[in-house]
C-alpha positions in Angstrom: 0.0 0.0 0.0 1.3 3.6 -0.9 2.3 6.1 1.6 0.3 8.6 -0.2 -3.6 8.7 -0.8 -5.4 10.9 -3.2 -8.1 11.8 -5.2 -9.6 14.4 -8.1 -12.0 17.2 -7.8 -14.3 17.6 -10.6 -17.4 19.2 -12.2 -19.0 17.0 -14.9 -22.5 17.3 -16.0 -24.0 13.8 -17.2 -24.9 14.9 -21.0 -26.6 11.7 -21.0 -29.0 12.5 -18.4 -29.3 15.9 -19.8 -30.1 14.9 -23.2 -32.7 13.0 -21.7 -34.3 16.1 -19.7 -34.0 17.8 -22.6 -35.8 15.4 -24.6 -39.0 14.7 -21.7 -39.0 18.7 -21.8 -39.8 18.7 -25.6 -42.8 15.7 -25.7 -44.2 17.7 -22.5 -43.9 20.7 -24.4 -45.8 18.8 -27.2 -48.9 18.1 -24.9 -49.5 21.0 -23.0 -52.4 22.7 -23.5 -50.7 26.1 -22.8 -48.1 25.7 -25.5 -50.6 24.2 -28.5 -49.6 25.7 -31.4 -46.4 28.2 -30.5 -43.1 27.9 -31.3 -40.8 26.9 -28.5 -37.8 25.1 -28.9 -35.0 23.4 -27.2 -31.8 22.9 -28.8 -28.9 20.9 -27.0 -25.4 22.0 -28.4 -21.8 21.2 -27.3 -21.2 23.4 -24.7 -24.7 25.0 -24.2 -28.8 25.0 -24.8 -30.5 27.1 -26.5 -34.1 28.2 -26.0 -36.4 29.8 -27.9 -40.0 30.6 -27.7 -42.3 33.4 -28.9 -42.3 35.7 -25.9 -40.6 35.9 -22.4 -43.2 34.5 -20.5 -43.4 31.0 -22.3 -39.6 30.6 -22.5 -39.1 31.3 -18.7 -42.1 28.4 -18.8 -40.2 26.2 -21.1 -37.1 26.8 -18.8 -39.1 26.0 -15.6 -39.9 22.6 -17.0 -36.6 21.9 -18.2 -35.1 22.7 -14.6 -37.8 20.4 -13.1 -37.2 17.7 -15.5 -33.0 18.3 -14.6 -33.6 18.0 -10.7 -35.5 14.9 -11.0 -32.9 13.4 -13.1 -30.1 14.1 -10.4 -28.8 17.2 -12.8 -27.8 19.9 -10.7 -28.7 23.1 -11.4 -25.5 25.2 -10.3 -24.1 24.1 -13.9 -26.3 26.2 -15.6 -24.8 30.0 -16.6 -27.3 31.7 -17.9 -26.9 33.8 -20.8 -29.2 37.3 -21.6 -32.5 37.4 -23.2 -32.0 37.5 -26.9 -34.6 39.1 -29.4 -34.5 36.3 -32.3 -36.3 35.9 -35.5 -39.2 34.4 -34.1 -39.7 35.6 -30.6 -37.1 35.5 -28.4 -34.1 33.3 -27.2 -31.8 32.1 -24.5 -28.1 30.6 -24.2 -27.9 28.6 -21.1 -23.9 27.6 -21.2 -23.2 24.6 -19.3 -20.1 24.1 -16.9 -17.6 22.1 -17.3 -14.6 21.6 -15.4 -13.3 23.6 -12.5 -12.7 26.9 -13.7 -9.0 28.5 -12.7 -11.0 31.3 -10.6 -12.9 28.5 -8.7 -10.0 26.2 -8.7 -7.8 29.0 -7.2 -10.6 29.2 -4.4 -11.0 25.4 -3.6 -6.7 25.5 -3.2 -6.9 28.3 -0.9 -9.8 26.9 1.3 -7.9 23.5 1.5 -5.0 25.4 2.4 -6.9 27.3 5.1 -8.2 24.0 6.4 -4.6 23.8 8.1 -4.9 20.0 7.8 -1.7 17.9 5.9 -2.8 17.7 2.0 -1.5 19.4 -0.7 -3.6 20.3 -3.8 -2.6 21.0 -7.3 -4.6 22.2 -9.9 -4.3 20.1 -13.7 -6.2 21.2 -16.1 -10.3 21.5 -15.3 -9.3 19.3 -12.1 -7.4 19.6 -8.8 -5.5 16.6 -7.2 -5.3 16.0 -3.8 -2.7 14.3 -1.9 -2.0 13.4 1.8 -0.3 10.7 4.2 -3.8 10.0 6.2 -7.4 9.4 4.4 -9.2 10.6 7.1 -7.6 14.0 6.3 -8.8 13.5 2.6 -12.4 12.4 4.0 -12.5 15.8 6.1 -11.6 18.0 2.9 -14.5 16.4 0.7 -16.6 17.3 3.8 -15.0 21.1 3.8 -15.6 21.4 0.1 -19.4 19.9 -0.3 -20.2 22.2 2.9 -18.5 25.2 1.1 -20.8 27.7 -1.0 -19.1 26.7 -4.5 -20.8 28.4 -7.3 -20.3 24.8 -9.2 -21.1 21.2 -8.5 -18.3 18.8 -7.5 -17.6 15.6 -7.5 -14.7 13.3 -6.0 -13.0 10.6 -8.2 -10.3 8.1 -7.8 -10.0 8.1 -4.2 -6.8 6.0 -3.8 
């Protein structure tokens, strides 16, 4: 067994499970009474969704579903960025970009309250991830504890714990 135990700090979004929300937002969209006839739409790109609808008040609707539809899937919401109200062609439209990765400004925060936790890890960030490393797991098990209690404007996850 190594000296050394560590593990990754992450923000993924499932796509599959998105795809999915998006997809049980459009056949609900389909048989609602309220939307019969108009022209909402959901499209999901590589790095974002974009709505569109004919006014504001149906495409904060069609958003409203779509967030219900994420939460029940186990698709957090703090993944979401969204992007201004755009006047389109049709109506109006919506970029919601969607979060991948830890970010260097949030990465930069996660190393400095690790390193205000005064316990004996070390963390480096690679890439759209952070390592962390320590002699004792229970130290490790305590900083997943700091960082799920911390306010993070992004939702992280904890891989490879070795």
């Amino acid at each position: 067994m190594s000296s050394e135990s560590s593990f990754d700090i992450v923000s993924k979004m499932d796509m599959q499970e998105l795809t999915n929300a998006v997809h049980q937002t459009e056949r609900e969209l389909e048989n609602r009474f309220d939307f019969k006839g108009s022209k909402s739409s959901l499209k999901l790109e590589k790095d974002a969704l974009i709505i569109a609808s004919e006014d504001e008040y149906k495409l904060n609707a069609v958003i409203d579903i779509l967030q219900t539809k994420m939460v029940k899937r186990g698709i957090t919401l703090k993944n979401l960025d969204y992007g201004k109200i755009e006047p389109a062609s049709a109506g109006v439209r919506q970029r919601l970009g969607l979060k991948q990765g830890v970010d260097q400004e949030n990465a930069k925060k996660i190393n400095i309250l690790i390193r205000d936790s005064k316990l004996k890890v070390k963390s480096q960030i690679q890439g759209d991830q952070i390592r962390v490393t320590g002699k004792s797991r229970d130290d490790l098990q305590q900083i997943i504890q700091l960082l799920r209690n911390a306010n993070l404007p992004l939702d992280l996850q904890f891989n490879n714990l070795k």
